[in-house]
C-alpha positions, 0 to 999 in steps of 0.5 A: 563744248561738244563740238570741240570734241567732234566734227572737222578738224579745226585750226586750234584743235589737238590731233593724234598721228598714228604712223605705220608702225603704231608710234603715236604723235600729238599736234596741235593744228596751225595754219602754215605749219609743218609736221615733221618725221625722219620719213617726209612731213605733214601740211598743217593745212593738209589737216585742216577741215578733214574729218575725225579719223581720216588716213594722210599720206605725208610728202614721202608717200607714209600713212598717218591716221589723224583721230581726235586724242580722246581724255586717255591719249591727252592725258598720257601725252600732255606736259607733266610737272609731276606724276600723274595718274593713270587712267586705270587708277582715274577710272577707279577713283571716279567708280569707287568714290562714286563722283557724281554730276553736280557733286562738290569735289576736293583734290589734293594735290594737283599734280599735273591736272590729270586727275582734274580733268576726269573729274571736271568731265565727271561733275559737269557744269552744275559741280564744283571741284577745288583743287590744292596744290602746294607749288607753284609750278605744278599749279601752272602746268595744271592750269595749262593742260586743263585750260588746253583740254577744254580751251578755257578755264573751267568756271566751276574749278579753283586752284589754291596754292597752299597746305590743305588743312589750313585752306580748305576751312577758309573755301568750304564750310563743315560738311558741305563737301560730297567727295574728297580725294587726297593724292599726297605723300603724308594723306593722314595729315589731313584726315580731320581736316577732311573728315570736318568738311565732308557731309555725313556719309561723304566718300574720302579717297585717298591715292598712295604709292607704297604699303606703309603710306597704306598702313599709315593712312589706313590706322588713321582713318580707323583711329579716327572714329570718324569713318568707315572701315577703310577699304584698300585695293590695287588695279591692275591692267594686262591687255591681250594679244589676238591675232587669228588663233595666236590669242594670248596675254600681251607680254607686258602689262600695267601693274603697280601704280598705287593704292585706292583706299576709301571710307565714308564719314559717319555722322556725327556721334555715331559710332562704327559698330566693332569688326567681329575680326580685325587683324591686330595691329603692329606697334610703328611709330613715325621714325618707322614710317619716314624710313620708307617714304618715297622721300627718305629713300630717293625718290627722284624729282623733276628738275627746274629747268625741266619743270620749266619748260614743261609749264611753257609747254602746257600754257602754249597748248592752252593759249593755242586752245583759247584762241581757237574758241575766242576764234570761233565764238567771234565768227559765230556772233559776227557771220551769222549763218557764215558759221553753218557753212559747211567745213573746207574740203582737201583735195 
């Protein structure tokens, strides 16, 4: 696996151009291939057994830099079938629900895979991650960016189409499972649910847009008597523009993308001791909270044509991805020391 992410570019391999003014472009190298700008074209070839971070002029004289996209740019630049989340949020969540080499993990939903992948990268080989989705189509793309990510399909990921209350008994047993994190538009549904299958002192983790999905899922978790008092926060990101004394905030940032809310399950028959202070809590009832969903206020979807085309997308940079391994592992068993010869140089 590591050396898929180090050593000479290879036929198969995602690659990231960065053109002279910063525009960033992602390729997946193919022999007798053309890349091509509104000033000049790059050779695939001309790629192909160069190292990691090398400089390119194309055929009109403009430098690209050509640098192995790390988990952060494929992320960003892969095919979506719905939002995904950021990396700011994604590093957050692998930090506050402490996911762990070897840990028993459960997603849902899938979204785009995004979120899949930093965890996959987070459990290793020795974890297990579930994943459940409720379409379809957002299953594929997923299975797509994940399988083009590590050029196979994970042997230690699932992916269930289908609601998670109902599915999740029938895959883990009761408390069998170390962390849940729950990306969804109503998480509160699935709190016993959740509660039923994480070990006792487990971390759930759920991701909301907006404050009264907040409030919503916060009032569960605590009406619950199953976890601890739930803890909410929001990160936030503002980079930095340094340019000898000209040192200041960037004018843009990456502000609101959602809310992290976290708790971890009690054992069963412990009560949490009462809070000294609790703020009192607001009478709402469901027709409150439906007001402000994303749905009720028209949120808008993704087409399906576009999702379409978006999950032909994601399995050709999967199928590209796969091949390259089914390439390398043939030439390795077949070649012998031919698969330590060193890499093709360009002139």
């Amino acid at each position: 696996m590591s050396a898929r992410f180090s050593g000479p570019f290879r036929e198969g391999d995602r690659v990231q151009l960065t053109g002279p003014k910063g525009k960033l472009n992602s390729i997946t190298l193919e022999s007798g291939k053309v890349f091509h700008t509104h000033r000049g074209f790059i050779q695939h070839d001309d790629l192909i057994g160069l190292p990691d971070g090398s400089v390119v002029q194309n055929s009109v004289g403009v430098e690209h830099l050509a640098l192995r996209p790390l988990l952060t740019d494929f992320v960003m630049s892969m095919p979506r079938g719905a939002a995904i989340i950021y990396p700011k949020d994604a590093a957050q969540i692998l930090a506050q629900a402490d996911v762990f080499p070897g840990a028993t993990v459960v997603e849902a939903g899938v979204g785009s895979g995004a979120l899949s992948l930093w965890l996959l990268r987070a459990i290793g080989p020795e974890g297990r991650l579930s994943s459940f989705e409720r379409r379809d189509e957002f299953a594929d793309v997923a299975r797509g960016n994940v399988g083009g990510y590590f050029g196979r399909d994970p042997e230690n990921w699932t992916v269930t189409v289908g609601d998670l209350t109902e599915a999740l008994p029938e895959q883990h047993e009761a408390h069998s499972v170390d962390r849940v994190v729950l990306d969804m538009l109503a998480p509160w549904e699935c709190i016993e649910a959740v509660a039923e299958a994480l070990k006792p002192g487990g971390v759930v983790l759920c991701y909301v847009a907006t404050v009264t999905q907040l409030s919503r899922v916060v009032e569960t978790m605590r009406d619950s008597g199953l976890f601890t008092n739930p803890v909410p926060s929001e990160t936030m990101v503002r980079g930095w523009h340094v340019e000898g004394l000209a040192v200041r905030p960037d004018h843009r940032m990456i502000g609101h993308t959602g809310f992290l809310v976290t708790a971890r399950r009690l054992a069963p028959g412990a009560v949490l001791p009462e809070l000294k202070r609790r703020a009192s809590k607001s009478d709402y009832s469901d027709d409150d909270v439906e007001a402000w969903t994303p749905g009720a206020l028209g949120e808008r979807g993704i087409s399906p044509k576009s999702l379409r085309k978006r999950v032909r997308a994601a399995s050709a940079t999967a199928d590209a991805a796969k091949a390259r391994e089914a390439r390398e592992a043939g030439d390795s068993s077949g070649r012998g020391d031919a698969a330590d010869e060193p890499a093709p140089t360009v002139e």
